[in-house]
C-alpha positions in Angstrom: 142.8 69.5 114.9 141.3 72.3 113.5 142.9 75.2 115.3 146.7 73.0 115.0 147.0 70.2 112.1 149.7 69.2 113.4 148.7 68.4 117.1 150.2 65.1 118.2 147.6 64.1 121.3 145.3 64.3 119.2 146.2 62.9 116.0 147.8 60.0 117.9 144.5 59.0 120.4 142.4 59.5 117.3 144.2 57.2 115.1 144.1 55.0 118.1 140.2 55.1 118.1 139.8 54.8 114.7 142.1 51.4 114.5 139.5 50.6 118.0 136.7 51.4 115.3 138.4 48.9 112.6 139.2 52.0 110.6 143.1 50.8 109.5 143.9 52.8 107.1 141.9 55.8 108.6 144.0 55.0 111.7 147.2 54.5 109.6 146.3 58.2 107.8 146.7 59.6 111.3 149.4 57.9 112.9 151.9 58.0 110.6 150.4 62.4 110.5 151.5 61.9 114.5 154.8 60.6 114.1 156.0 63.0 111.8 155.6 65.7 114.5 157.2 63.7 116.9 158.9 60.6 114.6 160.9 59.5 118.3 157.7 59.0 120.3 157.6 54.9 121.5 154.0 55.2 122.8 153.0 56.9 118.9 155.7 53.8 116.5 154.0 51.0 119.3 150.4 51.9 118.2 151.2 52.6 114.4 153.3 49.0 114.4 149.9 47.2 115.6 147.6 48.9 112.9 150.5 47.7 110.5 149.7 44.3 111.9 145.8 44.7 110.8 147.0 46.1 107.5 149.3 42.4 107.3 152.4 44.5 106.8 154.6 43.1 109.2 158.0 43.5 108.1 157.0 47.7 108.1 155.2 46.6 111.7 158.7 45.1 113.6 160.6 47.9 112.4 158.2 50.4 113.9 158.1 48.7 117.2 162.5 48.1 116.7 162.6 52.0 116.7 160.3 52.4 119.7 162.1 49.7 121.5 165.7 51.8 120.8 164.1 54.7 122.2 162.7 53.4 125.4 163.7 49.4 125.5 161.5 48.6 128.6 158.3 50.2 127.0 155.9 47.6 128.1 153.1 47.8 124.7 156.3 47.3 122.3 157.3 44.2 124.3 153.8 43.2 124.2 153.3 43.2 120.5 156.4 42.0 119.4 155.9 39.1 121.4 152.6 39.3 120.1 154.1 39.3 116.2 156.7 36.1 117.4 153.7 34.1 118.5 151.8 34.7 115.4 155.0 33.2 113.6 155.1 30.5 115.7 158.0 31.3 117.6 156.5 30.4 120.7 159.9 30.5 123.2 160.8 33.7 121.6 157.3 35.3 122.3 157.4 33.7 126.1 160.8 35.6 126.9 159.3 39.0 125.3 155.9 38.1 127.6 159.0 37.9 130.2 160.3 41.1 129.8 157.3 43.2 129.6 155.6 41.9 132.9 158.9 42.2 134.2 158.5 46.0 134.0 154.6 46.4 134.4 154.2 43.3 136.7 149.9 43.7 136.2 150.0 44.1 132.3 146.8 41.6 131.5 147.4 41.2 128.0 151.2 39.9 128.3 150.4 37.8 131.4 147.3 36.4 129.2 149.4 35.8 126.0 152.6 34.6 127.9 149.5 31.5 129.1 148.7 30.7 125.4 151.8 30.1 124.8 153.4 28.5 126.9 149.5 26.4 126.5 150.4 26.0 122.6 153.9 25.6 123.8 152.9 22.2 125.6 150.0 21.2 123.2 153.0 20.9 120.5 155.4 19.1 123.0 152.2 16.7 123.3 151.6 16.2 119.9 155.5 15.2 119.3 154.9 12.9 122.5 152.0 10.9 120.7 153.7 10.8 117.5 157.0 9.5 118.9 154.6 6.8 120.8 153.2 6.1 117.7 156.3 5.2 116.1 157.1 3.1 118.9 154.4 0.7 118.9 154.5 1.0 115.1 158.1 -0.4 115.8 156.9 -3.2 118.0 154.6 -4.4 115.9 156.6 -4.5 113.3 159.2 -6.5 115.2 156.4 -9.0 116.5 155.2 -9.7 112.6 158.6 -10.6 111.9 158.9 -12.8 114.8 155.8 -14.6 114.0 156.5 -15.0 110.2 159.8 -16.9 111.1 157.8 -19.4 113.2 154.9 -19.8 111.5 154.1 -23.0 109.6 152.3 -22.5 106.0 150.8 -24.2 103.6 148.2 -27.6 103.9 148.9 -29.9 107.0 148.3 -33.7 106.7 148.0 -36.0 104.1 149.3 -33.3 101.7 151.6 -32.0 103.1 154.3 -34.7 101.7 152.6 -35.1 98.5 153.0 -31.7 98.2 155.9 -30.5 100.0 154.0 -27.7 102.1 153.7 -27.0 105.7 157.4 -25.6 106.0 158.2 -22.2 107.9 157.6 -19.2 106.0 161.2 -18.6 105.8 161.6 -21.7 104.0 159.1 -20.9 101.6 160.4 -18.9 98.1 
């Protein structure tokens, strides 16, 4: 950098070790120096859209990986992240499909093949967590149906000697 400022190898790898280092904005500083000599470069907008991530700028983040994905739609990192980003939101089918697509054109890329596992993990952790809830509901519903049943047999009130003194003992649908 000091014989050519604007030198994009090495702006780009060094804002990529600084945003290794936890140096965002540092990181930010050069990337966005890289991609104005070469604004069309996928590997450069994939890379500047994660530190935008760290910085919690995300709407600025999934337009940077849009544009590297309309220059080379099959770039593996950009499918990565944004499935990465659709996780993070929750969008757990959307993120699975993105996992999809980027293993589908680099087949031995860890980090989707790890990520796509979490969520389709979280995936069925949620579908569990409906399960048990709808069960809960359920036997909620039974139990609520047996209290009925059991309050329009039931007998209340004193058995016995008072019971026609007093006019109790009836069934408690009988009763005001």
């Amino acid at each position: 950098l000091k014989a050519d400022r604007n030198q994009f190898d090495a702006l780009h790898l060094l804002g990529i070790l600084n945003h290794q280092r936890g140096k965002a904005g540092e990181a930010y500083r050069l990337l966005s120096a890289a991609l104005k000599v070469h604004p069309r470069a996928p590997e450069a907008l994939s890379n500047f859209a994660m530190v935008l991530v760290s910085l919690k700028r995300e709407a600025e983040a999934l337009a940077s990986v849009d544009k590297a994905l309309q220059i080379a739609p099959g770039h593996p990192d950009a499918l990565m992240l944004l499935g990465t980003i659709f996780a993070q939101r929750g969008s757990l089918a959307d993120a699975i499909a993105l996992f999809d697509r980027c293993l589908a054109v680099a087949p031995r890329h860890f980090s989707a093949a790890y990520n796509r596992g979490l969520a389709c993990m979280f995936t069925m952790m949620n579908l569990a967590r409906l399960a048990v809830g709808l069960q809960g509901v359920g036997i909620a519903e039974r139990a609520t149906q047996q209290a009925l049943e059991y309050a329009r047999d039931r007998r209340q009130g004193r058995q016995g000697e008072d019971h026609q003194r007093h006019q109790c003992g009836g069934r408690s649908r009988v009763h005001p």
